[in-house]
N, C-alpha and C positions, 0 to 999 in steps of 0.2 A: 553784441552781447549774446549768451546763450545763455540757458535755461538749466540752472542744477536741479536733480532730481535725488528725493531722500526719501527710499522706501525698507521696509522689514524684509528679511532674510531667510525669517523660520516661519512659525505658524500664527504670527499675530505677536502682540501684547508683546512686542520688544522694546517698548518704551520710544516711541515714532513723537509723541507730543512733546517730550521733556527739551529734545535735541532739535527740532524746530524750533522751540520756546530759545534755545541758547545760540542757535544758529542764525535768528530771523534780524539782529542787527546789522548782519553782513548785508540784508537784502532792501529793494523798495516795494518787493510782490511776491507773496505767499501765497500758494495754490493748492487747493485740494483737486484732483484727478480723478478718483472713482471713491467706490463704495457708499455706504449710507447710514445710518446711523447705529450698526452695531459697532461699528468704531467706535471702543470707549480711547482717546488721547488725555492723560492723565496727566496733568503739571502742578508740581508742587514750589510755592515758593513765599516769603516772607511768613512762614508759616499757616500758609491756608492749601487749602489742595482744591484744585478744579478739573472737571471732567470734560470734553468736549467730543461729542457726536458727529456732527457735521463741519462746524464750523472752525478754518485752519488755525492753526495753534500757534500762527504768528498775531495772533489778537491781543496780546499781553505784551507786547511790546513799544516803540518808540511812534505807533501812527501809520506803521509801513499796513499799505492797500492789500487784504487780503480778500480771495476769490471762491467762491464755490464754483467748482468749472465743472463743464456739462459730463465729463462723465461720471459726475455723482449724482444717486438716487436720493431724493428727498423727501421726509414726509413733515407737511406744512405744524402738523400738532407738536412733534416734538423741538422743532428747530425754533416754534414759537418760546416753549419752555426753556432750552438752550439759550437763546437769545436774551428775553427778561431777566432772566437771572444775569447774564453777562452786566446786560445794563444796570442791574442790583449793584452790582459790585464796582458799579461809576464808569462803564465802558463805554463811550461812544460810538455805539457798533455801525448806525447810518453814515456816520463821518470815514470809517475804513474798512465793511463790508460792503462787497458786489457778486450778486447771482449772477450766471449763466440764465440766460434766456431758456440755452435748451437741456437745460439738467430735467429730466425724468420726476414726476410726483407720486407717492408713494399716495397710495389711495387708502380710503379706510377696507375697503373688499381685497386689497391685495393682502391684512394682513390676515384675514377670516380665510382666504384661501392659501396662506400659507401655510397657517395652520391645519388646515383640511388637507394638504399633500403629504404634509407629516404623518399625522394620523393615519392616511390609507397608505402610507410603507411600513406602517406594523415594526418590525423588530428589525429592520431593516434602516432606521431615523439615521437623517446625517447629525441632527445635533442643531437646528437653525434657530437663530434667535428670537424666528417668531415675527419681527419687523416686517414683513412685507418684502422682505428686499429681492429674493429673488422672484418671485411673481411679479415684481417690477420691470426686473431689467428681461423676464422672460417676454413680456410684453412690450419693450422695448424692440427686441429681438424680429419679432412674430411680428410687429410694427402697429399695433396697438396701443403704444403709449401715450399720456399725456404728458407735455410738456410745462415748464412754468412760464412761455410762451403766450401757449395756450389761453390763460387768464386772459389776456387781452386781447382775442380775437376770440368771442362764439363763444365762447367758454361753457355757458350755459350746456347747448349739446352737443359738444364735447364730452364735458361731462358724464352727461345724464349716458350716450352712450356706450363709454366706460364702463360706467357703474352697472348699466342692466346686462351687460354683458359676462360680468363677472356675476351678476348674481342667478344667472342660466347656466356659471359652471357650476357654481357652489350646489344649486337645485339636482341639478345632474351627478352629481357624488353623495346625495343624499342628506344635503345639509339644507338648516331652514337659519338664511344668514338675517343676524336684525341687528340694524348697525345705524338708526335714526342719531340716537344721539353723540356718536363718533362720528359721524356726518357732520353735524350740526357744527360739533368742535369744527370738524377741516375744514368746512367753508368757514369760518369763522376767522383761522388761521391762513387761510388764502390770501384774504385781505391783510393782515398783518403782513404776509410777506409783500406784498405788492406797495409796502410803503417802503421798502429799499430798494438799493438802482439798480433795475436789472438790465443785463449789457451785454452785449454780445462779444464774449467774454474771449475769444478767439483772435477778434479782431484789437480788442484791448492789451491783451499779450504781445502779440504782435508788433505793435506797436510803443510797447515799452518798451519791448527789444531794442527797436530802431531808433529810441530816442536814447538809448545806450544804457536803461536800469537792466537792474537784477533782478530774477527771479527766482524762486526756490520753489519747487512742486512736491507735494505731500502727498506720498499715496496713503492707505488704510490695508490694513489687513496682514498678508505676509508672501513670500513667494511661495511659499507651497503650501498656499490656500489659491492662487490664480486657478482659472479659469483652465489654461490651457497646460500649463505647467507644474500644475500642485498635484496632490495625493486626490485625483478623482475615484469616484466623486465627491467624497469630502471635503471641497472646495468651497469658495466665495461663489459669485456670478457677475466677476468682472476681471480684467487684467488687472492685476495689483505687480505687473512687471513694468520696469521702464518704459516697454513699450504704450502702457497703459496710460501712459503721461502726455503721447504724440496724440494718441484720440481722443483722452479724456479732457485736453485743454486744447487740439488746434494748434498744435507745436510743431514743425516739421522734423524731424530726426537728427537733418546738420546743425543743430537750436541747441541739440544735446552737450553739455559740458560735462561737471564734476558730474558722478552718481556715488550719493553714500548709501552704502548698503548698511544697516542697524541690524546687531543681534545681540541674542543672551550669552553670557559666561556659559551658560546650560542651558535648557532647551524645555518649552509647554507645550503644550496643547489645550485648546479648548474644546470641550464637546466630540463628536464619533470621530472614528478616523483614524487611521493607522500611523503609528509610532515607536522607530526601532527601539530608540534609548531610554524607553521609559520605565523608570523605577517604580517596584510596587513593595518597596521595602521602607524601613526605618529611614531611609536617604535620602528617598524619594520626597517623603513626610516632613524630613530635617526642611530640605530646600522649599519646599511648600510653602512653612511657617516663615522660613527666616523673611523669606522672599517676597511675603503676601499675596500668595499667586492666586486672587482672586479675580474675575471679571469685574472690569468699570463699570461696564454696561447690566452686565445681568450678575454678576454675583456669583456665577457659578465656578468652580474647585476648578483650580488648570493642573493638569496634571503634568509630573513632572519628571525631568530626565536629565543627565548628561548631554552636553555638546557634541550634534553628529556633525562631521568633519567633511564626509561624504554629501548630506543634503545643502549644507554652506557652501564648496567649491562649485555643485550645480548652478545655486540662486543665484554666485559672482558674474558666474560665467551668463548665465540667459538675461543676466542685467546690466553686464558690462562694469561692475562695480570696478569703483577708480579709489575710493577710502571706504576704510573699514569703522566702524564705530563701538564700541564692546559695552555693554550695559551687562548695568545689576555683579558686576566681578564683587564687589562688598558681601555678596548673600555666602558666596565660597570662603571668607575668613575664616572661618572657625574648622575647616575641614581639615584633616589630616593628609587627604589623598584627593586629588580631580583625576577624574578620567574624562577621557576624550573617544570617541568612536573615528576610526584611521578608514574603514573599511567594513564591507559588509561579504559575509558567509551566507552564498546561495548554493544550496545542493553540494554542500559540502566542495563549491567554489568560491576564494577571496573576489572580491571586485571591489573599484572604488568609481567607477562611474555609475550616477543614479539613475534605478532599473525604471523599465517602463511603468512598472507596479510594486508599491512596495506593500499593499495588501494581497495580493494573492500570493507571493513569496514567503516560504519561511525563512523569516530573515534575522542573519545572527550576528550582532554589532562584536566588530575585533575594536577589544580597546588597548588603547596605552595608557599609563597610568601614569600621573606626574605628582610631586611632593607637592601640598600645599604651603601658603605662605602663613598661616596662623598670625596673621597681623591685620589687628584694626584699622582698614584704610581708611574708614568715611571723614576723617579730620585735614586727610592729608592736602596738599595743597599744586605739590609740583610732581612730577614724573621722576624725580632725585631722590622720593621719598619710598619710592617701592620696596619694597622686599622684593630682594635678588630674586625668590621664588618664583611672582609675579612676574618681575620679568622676563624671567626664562618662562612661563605658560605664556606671555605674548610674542616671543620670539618666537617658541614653536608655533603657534598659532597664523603668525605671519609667515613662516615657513611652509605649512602646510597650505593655506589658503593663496599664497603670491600673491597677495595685497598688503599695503599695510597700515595700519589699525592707528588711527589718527587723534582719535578722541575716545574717554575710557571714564565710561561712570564709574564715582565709587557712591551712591547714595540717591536718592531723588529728589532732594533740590538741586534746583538748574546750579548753584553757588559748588554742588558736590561737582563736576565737569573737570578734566584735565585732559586739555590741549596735548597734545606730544610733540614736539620737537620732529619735522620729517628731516 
């Protein structure tokens, strides 16, 4: 068996939780692979809406084993809260979640100096959520991390040396960190976590493999927020590419099967960071509202744009995407006109391969402009039902991108989903 892989294509918040949640019947093991809990994965369904952080979005389904696998960063406080409330709502999360032994813990000082790295880049901010995340995986990195490992071997100083080490940086930029009682919480939630199975989750995998289940891997985030490949520095601080999925679970490469790449009808952003297609008109405003393009996590306004054509053929390509997935095309109903970005104008030269930089470029999206379908999709049921329109923007679409677009949200329940016909 191999291992499919279902990650976002633009900057996030492409609706990665919905398409797991409708996906995860095919599977026996749902896998999360990086990031940490700015991942808000959003699932709506029997009329209730749930958010999830950490924890993979195949949890709502039929019992299948899902993973938090080591290349995700964790912080014990909130996954506590995540959790409880799962089990609020009758989840038996001991019965079909399992930790990584070596997933990263998210400290209560990484998030005091994330905060503090923000702060001294002045007007300069990427826009971070503030979690801790990347002072996590930077001590990851630098090989100062604590492990959820850890806990059971020495823990104590482990700890303790962590902790006074970051509080030697915090002193040294000027900060007086006091963080007793967010302490108090994490160790608190240590233990909470240490009452499910934690496994070395590589070898686990692996082994479902060879016993012939399915697996599906969940990244977070988007392709161009990676690490290596997004709009730096306005990135994450993890691969959120395919390849993020061979280190962040222990998967070898030839393990690789399907890869569904997920995107928007059009295109957000969260937070700083350079964006050709973005509208700051009456348009921009329309798709906003229809759309709700709020953050799960923090709330904060995504700003919003047309579909770049150019950053989607990159994200295909560096992830190997084999299906395409189209969400949120419901929010474009009411429009008279979609455009699409074909190409981008540098120095008064077309190009359509994406530049090394697309912040120090001034950069001028060519678009083509296509009729909209002005028809209420969200009721609809089969692919027989589109408006001609609609079909011709997925035909272009699969035209322009050489993949083709398999599944196609019109709404956010998982029930709103239409399969296509390959």
């Amino acid at each position: 068996m191999k291992v499919d892989v279902l990650l976002g294509l633009q900057w996030g918040d492409e609706g990665k939780g919905k398409v797991v949640d409708v996906l995860t019947p095919r599977y026996d093991v749902v896998a999360r692979f990086q990031g940490g809990p700015n991942a808000g994965h959003t699932l709506e369904f029997e009329g209730k809406k749930y958010v999830l952080r950490s924890i993979p979005s195949g949890i709502f389904q039929h019992g299948q084993i899902n993973i938090i696998g080591n290349g995700v960063v964790l912080d014990p406080v909130l996954f506590q809260e995540e959790a409880e409330a799962l089990e609020r709502s009758g989840i038996d999360l001991r019965k079909v979640l399992k930790i990584s032994k070596k997933v990263h813990l998210i400290l209560p000082t990484h998030r005091l100096l994330d905060a503090a790295n923000e702060k001294a880049k002045g007007g300069a901010k990427i826009g971070t959520t503030g979690k801790g995340i990347g002072p996590t995986y930077t001590d990851k990195i630098s090989r100062n991390g604590l492990r959820l490992g850890d806990t059971l071997h020495n823990f104590e100083t482990k700890y303790s040396a962590a902790r006074d080490r970051h509080v030697a940086m915090l002193q040294s930029m000027g900060e007086t960190p006091e963080f007793n009682e967010l302490e108090a919480r994490w160790l608190k939630a240590i233990e909470y976590i240490k009452t499910f199975d934690i496994i070395d989750s590589e070898h686990y995998i692996n082994r479902a493999l060879k016993e012939g289940k399915s697996v599906l891997c969940e990244g977070a985030q988007g392709t161009l927020l990676d690490i290596d490949f997004g709009s730096y520095p306005f990135v994450t601080s993890s691969n959120t590419i395919t390849a993020g999925a061979c280190s962040g679970l222990g998967v070898a490469p030839n393990k690789i099967g399907e890869v569904f790449g997920i995107f928007k009808a059009y295109c957000t952003r969260v937070g700083s960071g350079p964006f050709p297609t973005e509208l700051f008109d009456e348009t921009g405003k329309k798709i906003r509202d229809i759309g709700h393009e709020y953050g799960a996590v923090t709330g904060r306004e995504r700003r919003c744009g047309w579909i770049d054509l150019v950053a989607l053929r990159y994200a295909i390509m560096i992830n190997g995407v084999t299906q395409l997935i189209m969400m949120k095309s419901d929010v474009l109903d009411s429009f008279d006109s979609i455009k699409a970005c074909v190409a981008y104008k540098v120095s008064g030269e077309e190009i359509t391969d994406f530049p090394y930089s697309i912040e120090e470029e001034c950069i001028e999206p060519v678009y083509v402009t296509l009729p909209g379908w002005k028809t209420d999709m969200t009721r609809m049921k089969t692919e027989e039902e589109f408006p001609a329109q609609f079909s011709e923007y997925i035909k272009f679409l699969e035209e322009q991108l050489q993949t083709p677009i398999t599944i196609v949200s019109i709404g956010p329940d998982r029930e709103q989903t239409i399969i296509r016909k390959k």
